[in-house]
MMTF fields as JSON, N, C-alpha, C and O atoms, coordinates in Angstrom:
{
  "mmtfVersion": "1.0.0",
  "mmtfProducer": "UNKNOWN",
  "numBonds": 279,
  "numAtoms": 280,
  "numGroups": 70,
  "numChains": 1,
  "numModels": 1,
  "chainsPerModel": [1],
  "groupsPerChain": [70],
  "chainIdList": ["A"],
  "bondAtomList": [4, 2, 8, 6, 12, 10, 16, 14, 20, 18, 24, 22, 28, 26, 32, 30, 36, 34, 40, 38, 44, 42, 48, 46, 52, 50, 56, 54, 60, 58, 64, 62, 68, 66, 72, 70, 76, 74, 80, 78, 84, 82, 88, 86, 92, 90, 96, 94, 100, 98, 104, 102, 108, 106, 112, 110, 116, 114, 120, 118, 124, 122, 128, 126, 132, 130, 136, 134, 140, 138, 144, 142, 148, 146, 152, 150, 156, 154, 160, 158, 164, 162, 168, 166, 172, 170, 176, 174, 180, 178, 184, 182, 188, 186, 192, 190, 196, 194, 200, 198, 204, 202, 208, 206, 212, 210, 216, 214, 220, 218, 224, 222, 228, 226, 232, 230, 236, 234, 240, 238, 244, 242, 248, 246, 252, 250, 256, 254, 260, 258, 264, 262, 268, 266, 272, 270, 276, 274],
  "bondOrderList": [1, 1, 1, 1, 1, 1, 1, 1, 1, 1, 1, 1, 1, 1, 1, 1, 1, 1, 1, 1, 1, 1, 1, 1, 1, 1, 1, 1, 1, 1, 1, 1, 1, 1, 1, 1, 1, 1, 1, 1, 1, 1, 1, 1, 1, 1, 1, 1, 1, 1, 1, 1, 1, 1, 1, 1, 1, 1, 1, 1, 1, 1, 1, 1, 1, 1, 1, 1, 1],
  "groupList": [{"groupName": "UNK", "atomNameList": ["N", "CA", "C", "O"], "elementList": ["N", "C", "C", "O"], "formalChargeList": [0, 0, 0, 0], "bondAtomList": [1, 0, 2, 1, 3, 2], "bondOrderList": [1, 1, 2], "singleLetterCode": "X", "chemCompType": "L-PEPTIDE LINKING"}],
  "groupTypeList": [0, 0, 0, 0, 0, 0, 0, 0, 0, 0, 0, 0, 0, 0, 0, 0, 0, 0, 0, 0, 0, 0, 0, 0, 0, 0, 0, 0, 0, 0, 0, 0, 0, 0, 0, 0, 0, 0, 0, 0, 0, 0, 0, 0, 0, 0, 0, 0, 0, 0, 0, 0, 0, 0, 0, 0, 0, 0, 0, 0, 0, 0, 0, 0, 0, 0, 0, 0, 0, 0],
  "groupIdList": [1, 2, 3, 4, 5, 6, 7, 8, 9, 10, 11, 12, 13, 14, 15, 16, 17, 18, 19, 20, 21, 22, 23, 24, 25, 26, 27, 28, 29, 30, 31, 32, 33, 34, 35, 36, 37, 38, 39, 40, 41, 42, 43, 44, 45, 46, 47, 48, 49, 50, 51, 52, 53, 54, 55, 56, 57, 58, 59, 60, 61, 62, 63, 64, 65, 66, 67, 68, 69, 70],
  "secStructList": [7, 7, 7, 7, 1, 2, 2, 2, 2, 2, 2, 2, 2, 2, 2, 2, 2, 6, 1, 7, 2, 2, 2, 2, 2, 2, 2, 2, 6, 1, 1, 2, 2, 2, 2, 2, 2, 2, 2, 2, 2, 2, 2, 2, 2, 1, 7, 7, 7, 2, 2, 2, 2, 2, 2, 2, 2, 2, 2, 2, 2, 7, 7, 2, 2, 2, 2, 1, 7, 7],
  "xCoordList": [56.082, 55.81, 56.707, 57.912, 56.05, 56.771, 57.246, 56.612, 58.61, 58.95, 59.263, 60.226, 58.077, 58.447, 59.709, 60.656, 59.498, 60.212, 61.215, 61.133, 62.107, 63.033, 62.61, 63.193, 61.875, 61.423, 60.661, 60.883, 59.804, 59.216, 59.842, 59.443, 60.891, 61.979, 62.847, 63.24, 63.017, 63.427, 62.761, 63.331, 61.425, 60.556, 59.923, 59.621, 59.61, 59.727, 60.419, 60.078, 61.848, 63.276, 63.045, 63.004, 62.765, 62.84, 61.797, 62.105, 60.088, 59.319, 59.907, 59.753, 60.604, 61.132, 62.065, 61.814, 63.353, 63.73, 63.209, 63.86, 62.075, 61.5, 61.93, 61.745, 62.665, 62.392, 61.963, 61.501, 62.077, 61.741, 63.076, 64.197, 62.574, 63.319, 64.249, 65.377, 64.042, 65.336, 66.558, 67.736, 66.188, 66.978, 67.821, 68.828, 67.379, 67.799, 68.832, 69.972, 68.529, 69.184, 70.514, 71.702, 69.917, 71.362, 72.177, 73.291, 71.52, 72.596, 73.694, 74.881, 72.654, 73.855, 74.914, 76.104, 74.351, 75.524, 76.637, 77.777, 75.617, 76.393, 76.349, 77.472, 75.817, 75.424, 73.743, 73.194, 73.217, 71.977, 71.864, 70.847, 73.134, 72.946, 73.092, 72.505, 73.5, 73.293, 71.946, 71.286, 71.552, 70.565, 69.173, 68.228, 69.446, 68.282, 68.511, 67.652, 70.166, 69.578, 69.085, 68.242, 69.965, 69.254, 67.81, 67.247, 67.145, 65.423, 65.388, 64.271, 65.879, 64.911, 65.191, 64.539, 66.683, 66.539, 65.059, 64.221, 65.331, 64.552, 63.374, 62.538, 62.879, 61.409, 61.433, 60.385, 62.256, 62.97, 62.406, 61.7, 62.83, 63.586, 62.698, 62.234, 62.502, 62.103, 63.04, 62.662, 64.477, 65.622, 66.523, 66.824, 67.274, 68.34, 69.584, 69.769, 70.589, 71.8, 71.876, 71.351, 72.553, 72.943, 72.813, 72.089, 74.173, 74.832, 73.848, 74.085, 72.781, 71.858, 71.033, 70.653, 70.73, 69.507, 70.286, 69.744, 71.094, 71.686, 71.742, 71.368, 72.327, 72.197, 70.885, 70.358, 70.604, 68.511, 67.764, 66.676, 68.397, 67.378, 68.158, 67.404, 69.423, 70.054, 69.47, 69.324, 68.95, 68.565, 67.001, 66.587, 66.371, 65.168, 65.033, 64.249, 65.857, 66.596, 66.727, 66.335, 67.405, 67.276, 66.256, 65.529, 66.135, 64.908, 65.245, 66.424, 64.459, 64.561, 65.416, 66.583, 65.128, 66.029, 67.588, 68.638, 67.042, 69.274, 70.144, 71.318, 68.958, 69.464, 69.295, 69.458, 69.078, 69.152, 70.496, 71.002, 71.136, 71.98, 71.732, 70.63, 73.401, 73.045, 73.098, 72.879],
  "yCoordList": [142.149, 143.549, 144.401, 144.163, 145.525, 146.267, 147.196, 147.426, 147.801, 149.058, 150.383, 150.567, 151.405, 152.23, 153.167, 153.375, 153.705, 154.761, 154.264, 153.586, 155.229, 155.209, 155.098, 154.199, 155.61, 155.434, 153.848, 152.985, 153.838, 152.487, 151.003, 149.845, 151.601, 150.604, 150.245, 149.146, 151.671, 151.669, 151.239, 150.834, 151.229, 150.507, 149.475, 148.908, 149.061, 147.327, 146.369, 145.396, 147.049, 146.245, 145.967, 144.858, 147.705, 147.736, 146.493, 145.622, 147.026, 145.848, 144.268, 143.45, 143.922, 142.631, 142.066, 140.996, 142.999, 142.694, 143.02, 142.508, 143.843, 143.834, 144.912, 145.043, 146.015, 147.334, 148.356, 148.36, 149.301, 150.624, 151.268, 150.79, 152.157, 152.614, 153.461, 153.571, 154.02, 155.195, 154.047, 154.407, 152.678, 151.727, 151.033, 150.393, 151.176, 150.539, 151.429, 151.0, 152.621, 153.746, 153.632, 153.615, 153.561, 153.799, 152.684, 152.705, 151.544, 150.431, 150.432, 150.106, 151.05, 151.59, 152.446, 152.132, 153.708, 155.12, 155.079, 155.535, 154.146, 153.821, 155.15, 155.234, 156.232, 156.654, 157.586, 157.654, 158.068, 158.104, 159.708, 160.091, 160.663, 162.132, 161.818, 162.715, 161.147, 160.042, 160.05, 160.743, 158.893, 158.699, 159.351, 159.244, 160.027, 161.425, 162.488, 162.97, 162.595, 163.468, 163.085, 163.619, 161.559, 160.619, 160.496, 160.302, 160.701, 160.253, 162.142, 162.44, 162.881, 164.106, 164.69, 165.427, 163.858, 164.329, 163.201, 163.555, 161.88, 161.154, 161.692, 161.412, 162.611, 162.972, 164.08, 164.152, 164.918, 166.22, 165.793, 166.536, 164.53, 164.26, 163.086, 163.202, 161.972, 161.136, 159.814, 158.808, 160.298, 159.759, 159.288, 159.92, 157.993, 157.197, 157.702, 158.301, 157.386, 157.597, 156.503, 155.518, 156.36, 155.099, 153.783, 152.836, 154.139, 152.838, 152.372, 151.288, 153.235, 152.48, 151.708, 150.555, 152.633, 151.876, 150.676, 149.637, 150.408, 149.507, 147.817, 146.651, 148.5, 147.435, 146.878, 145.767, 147.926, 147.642, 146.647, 146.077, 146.721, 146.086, 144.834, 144.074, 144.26, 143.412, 142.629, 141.428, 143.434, 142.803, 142.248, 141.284, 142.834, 142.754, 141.442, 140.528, 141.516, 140.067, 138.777, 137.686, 139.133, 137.972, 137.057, 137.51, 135.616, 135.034, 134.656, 134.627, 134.455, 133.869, 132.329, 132.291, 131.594, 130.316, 130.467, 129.975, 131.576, 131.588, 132.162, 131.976, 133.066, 133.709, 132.953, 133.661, 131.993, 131.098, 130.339, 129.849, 130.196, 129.159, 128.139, 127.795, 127.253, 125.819, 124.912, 123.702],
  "zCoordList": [108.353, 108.61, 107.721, 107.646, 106.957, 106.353, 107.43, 108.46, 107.064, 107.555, 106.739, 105.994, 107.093, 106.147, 106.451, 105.692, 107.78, 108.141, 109.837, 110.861, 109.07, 110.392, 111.581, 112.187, 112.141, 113.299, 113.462, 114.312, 112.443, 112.679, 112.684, 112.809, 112.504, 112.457, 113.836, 114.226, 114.48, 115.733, 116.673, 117.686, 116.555, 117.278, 117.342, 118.392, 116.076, 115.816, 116.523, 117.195, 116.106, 116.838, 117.969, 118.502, 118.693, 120.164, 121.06, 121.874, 120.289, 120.647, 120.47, 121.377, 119.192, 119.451, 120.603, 121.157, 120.985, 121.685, 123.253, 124.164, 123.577, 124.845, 125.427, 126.637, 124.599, 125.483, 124.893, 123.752, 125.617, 125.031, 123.512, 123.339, 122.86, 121.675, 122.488, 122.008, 123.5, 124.578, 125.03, 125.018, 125.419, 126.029, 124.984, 125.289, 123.722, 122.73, 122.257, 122.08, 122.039, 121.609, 122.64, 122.317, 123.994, 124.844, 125.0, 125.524, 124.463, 124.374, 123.231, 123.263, 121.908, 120.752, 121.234, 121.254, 121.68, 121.973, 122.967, 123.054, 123.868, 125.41, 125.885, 126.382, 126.065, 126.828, 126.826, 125.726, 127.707, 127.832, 127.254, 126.676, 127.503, 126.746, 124.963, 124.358, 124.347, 122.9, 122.623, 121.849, 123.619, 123.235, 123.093, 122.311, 124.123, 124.236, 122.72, 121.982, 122.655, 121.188, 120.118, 119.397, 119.968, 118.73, 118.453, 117.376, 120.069, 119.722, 119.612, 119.19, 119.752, 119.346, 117.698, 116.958, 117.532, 115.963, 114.994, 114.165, 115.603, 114.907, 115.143, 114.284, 116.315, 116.153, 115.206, 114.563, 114.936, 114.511, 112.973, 112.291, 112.591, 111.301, 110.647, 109.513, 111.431, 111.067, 110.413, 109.813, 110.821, 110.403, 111.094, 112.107, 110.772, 111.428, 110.992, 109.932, 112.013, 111.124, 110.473, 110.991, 109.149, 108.562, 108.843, 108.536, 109.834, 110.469, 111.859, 112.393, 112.373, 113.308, 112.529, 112.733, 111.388, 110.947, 110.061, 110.437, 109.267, 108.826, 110.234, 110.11, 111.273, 112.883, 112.925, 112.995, 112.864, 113.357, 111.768, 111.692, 111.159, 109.743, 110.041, 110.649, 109.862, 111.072, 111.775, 111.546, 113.005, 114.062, 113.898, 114.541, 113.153, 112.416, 111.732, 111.985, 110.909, 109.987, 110.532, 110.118, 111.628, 112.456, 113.087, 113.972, 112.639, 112.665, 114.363, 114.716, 115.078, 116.66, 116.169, 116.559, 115.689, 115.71, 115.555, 115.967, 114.6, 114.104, 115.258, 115.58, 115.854, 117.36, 118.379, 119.373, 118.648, 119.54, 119.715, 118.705, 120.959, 121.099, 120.438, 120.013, 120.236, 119.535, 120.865, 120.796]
}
C-alpha cells in the first residue's frame, strides 16, 4: 500500500494495529486534550508532526513476524 498523505498514514497504522486514529493519537500524546487537537490540525492541514509521522512509517515498517515474540 502506498501512502500518500499524512493522514492516510495515520490511519493505515491505526487500522493495522486495531484501533481507531483518536486512540492511537492518545496513546502517542498521552493525553486525550493532545489528541483531539492533533486530529483537528491534521483535518485543518492534512499534516503530521514530524516525529509522529516518522513513529507511524515505523510502525508501518514493521512486518507482523519481526513483531512477534521469539
Amino acid at each position: 500500500m502506498h501512502i500518500a498523505e499524512d493522514k492516510d498514514l495515520l490511519d493505515a497504522t491505526a487500522q493495522r494495529l486495531g484501533i481507531n486514529a483518536e486512540a492511537l493519537l492518545r496513546r502517542y500524546y498521552g493525553s486525550p486534550e493532545d489528541a483531539r487537537l492533533e486530529l483537528e490540525e491534521i483535518d485543518r492541514t492534512g499534516r503530521l508532526q514530524a516525529s509522529l509521522a516518522r513513529l507511524l512509517r515505523l510502525e508501518r515498517d514493521v512486518s507482523p513476524t519481526a513483531a512477534a515474540p521469539a
